[in-house]
C-alpha positions as a Markdown table, in Angstrom:
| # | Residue | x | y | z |
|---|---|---|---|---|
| 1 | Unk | 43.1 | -36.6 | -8.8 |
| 2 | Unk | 39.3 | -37.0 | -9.0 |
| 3 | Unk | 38.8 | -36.4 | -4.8 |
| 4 | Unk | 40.9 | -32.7 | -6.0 |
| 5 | Unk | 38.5 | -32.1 | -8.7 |
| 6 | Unk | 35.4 | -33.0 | -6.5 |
| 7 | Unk | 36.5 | -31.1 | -3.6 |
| 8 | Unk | 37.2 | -28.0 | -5.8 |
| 9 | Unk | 34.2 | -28.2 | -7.8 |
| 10 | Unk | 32.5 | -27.7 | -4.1 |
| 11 | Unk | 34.8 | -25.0 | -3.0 |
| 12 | Unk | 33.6 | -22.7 | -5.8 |
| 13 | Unk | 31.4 | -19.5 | -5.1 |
| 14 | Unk | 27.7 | -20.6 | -6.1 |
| 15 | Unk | 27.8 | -18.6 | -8.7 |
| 16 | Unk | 24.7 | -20.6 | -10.6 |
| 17 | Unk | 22.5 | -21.4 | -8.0 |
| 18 | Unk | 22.7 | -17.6 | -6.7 |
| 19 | Unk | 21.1 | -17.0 | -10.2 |
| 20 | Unk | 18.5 | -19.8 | -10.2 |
| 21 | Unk | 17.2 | -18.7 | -6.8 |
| 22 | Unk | 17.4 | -14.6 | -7.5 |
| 23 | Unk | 15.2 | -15.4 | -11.2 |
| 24 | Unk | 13.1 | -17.9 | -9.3 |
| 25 | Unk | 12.1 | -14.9 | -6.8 |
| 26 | Unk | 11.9 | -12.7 | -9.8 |
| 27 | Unk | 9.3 | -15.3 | -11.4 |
| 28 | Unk | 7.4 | -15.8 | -7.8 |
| 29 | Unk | 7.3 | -12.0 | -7.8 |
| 30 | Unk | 5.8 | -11.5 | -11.3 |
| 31 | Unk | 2.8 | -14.6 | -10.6 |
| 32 | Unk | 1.5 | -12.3 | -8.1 |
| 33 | Unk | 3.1 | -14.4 | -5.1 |
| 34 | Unk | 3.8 | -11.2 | -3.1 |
| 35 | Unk | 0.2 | -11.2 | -2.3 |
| 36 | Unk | -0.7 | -14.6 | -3.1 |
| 37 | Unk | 1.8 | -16.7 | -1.0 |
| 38 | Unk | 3.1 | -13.9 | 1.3 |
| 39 | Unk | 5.0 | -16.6 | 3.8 |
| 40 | Unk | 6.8 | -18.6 | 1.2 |
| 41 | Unk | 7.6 | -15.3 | -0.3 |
| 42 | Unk | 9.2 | -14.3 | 2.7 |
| 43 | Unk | 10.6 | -17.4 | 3.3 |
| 44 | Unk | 12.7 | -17.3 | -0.1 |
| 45 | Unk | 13.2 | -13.5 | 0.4 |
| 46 | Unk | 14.7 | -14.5 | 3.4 |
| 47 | Unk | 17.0 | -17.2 | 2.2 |
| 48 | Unk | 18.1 | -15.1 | -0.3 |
| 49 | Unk | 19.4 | -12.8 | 1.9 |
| 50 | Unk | 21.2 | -15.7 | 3.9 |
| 51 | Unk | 22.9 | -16.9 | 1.0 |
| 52 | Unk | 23.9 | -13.3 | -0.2 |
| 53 | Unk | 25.4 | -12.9 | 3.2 |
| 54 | Unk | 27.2 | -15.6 | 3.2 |
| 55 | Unk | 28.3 | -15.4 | -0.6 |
| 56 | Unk | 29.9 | -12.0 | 0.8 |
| 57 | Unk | 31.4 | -14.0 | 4.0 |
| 58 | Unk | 32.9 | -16.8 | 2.1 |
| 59 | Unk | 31.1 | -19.2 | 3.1 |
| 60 | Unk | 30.0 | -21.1 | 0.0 |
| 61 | Unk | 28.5 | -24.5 | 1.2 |
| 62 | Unk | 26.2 | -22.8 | 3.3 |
| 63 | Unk | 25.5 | -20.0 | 0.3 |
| 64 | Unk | 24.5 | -22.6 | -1.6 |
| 65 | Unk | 22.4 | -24.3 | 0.3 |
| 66 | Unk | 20.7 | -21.3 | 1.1 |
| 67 | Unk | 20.3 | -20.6 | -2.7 |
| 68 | Unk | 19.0 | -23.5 | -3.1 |
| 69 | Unk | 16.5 | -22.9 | -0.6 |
| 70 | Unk | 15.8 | -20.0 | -1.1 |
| 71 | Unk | 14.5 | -21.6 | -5.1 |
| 72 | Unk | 12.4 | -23.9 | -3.9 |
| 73 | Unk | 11.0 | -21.9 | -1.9 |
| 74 | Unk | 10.1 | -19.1 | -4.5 |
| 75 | Unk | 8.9 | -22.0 | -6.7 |
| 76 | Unk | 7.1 | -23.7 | -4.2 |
| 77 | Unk | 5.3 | -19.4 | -4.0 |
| 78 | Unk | 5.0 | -19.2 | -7.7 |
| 79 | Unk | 2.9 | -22.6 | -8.0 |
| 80 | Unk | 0.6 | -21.4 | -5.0 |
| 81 | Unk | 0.0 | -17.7 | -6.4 |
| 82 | Unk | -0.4 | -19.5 | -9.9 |
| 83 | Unk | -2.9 | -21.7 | -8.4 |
| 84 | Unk | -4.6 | -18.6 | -6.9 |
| 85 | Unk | -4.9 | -17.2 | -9.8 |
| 86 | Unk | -6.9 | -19.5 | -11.9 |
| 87 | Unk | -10.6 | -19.2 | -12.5 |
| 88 | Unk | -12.4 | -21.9 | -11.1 |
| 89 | Unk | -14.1 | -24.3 | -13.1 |
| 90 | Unk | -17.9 | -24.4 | -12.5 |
């Protein structure tokens, strides 16, 4: 009974780490990271669009591992264009 439950739990659509990596992008966005981290932006963009496509394919282990990459990557750009950002101290 508990291998069914585990196996379904997997099986679903990554419905919540789709959302945690589209905000994270969202957040990466608004730090400035476009500009700021323009490779890990891409990177993440880029995931993104992997998981999307294989959200639409089906394909949800791989969807969510691409989510999931595609958040730490955006966070990974948020903390750099946030660092960026910050006057030095003198």
């Amino acid at each position: 009974m508990l291998c069914a439950i585990a196996v379904t739990g997997c099986a679903g659509a990554p419905v919540q780490e789709m959302s945690n990596a589209r905000q994270a992008v969202r957040a990466a966005e608004k730090a400035g990271a476009v500009t700021l981290a323009p490779a890990l932006m891409a990177e993440a963009r880029q995931a993104l669009r992997n998981a999307e496509s294989h959200l639409r394919q089906g394909e949800y282990r791989t969807a969510r591992d691409e989510a999931e990459l595609a958040r730490a990557k955006a966070v990974e750009a948020r903390r750099v264009a946030e660092a960026a950002g910050k006057p030095s101290s003198p």
